[in-house]
C-alpha positions in Angstrom: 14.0 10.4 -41.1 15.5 13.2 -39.3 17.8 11.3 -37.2 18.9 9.7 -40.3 19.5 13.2 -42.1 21.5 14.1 -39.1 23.4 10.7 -39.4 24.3 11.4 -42.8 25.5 15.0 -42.2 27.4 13.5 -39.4 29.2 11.1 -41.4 30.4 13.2 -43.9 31.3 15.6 -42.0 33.8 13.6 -39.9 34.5 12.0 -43.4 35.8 15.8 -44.8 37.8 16.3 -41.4 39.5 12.7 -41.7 40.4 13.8 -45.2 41.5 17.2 -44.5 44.0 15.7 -41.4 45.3 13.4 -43.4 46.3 15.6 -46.3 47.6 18.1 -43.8 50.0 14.8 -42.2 51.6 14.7 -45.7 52.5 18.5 -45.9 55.8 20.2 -45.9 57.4 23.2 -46.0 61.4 23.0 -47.1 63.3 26.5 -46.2 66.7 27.5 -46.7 69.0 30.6 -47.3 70.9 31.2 -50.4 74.1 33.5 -50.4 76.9 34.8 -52.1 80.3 33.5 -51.4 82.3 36.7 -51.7 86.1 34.9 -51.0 85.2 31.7 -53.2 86.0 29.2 -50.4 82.8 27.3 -50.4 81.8 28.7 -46.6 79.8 31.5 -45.3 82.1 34.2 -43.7 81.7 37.3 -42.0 81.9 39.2 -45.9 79.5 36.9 -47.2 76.5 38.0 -48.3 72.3 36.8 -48.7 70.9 36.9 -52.1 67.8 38.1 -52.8 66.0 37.4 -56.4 68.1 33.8 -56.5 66.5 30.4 -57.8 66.2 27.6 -56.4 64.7 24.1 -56.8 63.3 21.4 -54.9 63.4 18.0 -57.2 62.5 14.7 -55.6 63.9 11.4 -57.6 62.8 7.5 -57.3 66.3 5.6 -55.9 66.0 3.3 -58.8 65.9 4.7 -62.1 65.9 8.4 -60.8 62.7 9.4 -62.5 61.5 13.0 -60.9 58.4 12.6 -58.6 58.2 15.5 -57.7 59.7 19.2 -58.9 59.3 22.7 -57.5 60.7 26.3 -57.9 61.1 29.0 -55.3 62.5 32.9 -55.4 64.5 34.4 -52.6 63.5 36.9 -50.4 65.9 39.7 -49.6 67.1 38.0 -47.1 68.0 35.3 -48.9 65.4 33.0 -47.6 63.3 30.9 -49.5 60.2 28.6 -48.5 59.2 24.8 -51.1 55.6 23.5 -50.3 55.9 20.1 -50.7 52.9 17.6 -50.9 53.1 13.9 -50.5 55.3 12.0 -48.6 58.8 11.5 -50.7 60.2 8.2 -48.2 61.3 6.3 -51.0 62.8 9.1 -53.3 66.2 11.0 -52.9 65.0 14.7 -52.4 67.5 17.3 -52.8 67.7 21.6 -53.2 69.9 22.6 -55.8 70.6 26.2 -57.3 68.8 27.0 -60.4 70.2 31.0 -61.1 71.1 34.4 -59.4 69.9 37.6 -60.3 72.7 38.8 -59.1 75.7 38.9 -62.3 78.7 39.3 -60.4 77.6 36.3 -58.3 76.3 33.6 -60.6 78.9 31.4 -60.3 77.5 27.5 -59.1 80.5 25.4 -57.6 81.5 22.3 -59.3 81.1 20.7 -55.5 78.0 19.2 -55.3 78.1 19.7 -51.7 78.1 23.7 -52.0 74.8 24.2 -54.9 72.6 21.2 -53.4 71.1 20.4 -50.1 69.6 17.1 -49.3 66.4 17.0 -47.4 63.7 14.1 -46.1 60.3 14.1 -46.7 58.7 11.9 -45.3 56.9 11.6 -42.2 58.8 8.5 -41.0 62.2 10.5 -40.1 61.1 11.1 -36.8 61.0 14.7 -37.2 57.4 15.8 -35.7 57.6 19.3 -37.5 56.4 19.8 -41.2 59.2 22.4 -41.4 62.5 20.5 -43.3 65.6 23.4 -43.1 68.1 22.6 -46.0 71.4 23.7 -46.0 72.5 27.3 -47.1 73.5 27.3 -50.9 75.7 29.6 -52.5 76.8 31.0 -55.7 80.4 32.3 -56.3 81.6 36.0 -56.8 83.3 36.4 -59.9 86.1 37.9 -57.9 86.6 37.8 -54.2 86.7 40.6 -52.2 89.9 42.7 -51.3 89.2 42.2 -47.9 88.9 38.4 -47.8 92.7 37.9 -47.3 91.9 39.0 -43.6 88.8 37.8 -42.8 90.5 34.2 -43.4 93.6 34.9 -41.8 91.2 35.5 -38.7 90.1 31.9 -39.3 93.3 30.4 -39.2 93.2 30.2 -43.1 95.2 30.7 -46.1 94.5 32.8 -49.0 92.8 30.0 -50.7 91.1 28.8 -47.5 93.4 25.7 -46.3 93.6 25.4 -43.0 96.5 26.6 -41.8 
């Protein structure tokens, strides 16, 4: 009897730790920066700035039919970093980081370029990316009105006023 007890305890045991690996194997953390872009030219620049207190939103959609699997908020940090737990392995679904709202109300401006308010990310486990860690691009809100100063920061760059390439 006591070797069966001790069986038994085994089992389950090794049964918990299977079941605690395997829920670990589909766990992710998405991370990011969110800033303000003080010259309104869609880039970070030396006048840019990190926004603390801004909102952001981790949304994963089916391909087909684009129903939301799966939909999470996060706050930024005063360094404009923010950090999505995301459970579940999302290979099938189109996963993306978009801007929800700054606190900030002379930057609280989202681009009409998707490229510049969302980040696409994977999550899955078949990427080929060994770390749980997914980095999504840094998002950014628009200043009302950009900075005084901009004019020569982009001149530096080799840019126009508006930020054309010169």
């Amino acid at each position: 009897m006591g070797k069966s007890i001790i069986l038994l305890v085994s089992g389950l045991s090794l049964m918990c730790l299977l079941t605690l690996a395997s829920s670990e194997k589909d766990r992710f953390l998405v991370e990011g920066k969110v800033y303000c872009d003080t010259c309104r030219v869609q880039f970070f620049t030396k006048v840019s700035k990190f926004l603390e207190g801004a909102t952001v939103r981790l949304e994963c959609k089916e391909i087909e039919g684009g129903s939301v699997t799966f939909s999470k908020e996060a706050v930024t940090d005063k360094s404009g970093s923010y950090s999505i737990e995301a459970d579940g392995d999302h290979e099938e679904e189109l996963c993306e980081v978009s801007l929800v709202k700054s606190d900030d109300p002379d930057c609280d401006e989202i681009s009409v370029e998707k490229y510049e308010h969302m980040a696409r990310v994977s999550i899955t486990n078949n990427s080929g990316i060994t770390n749980p860690v997914r980095l999504a691009n840094p998002l950014a809100f628009m200043k009302k009105e950009k900075l005084p100063e901009c004019k020569e920061v982009l001149r530096e760059l080799g840019f126009d006023d508006e930020g054309i390439l010169v």
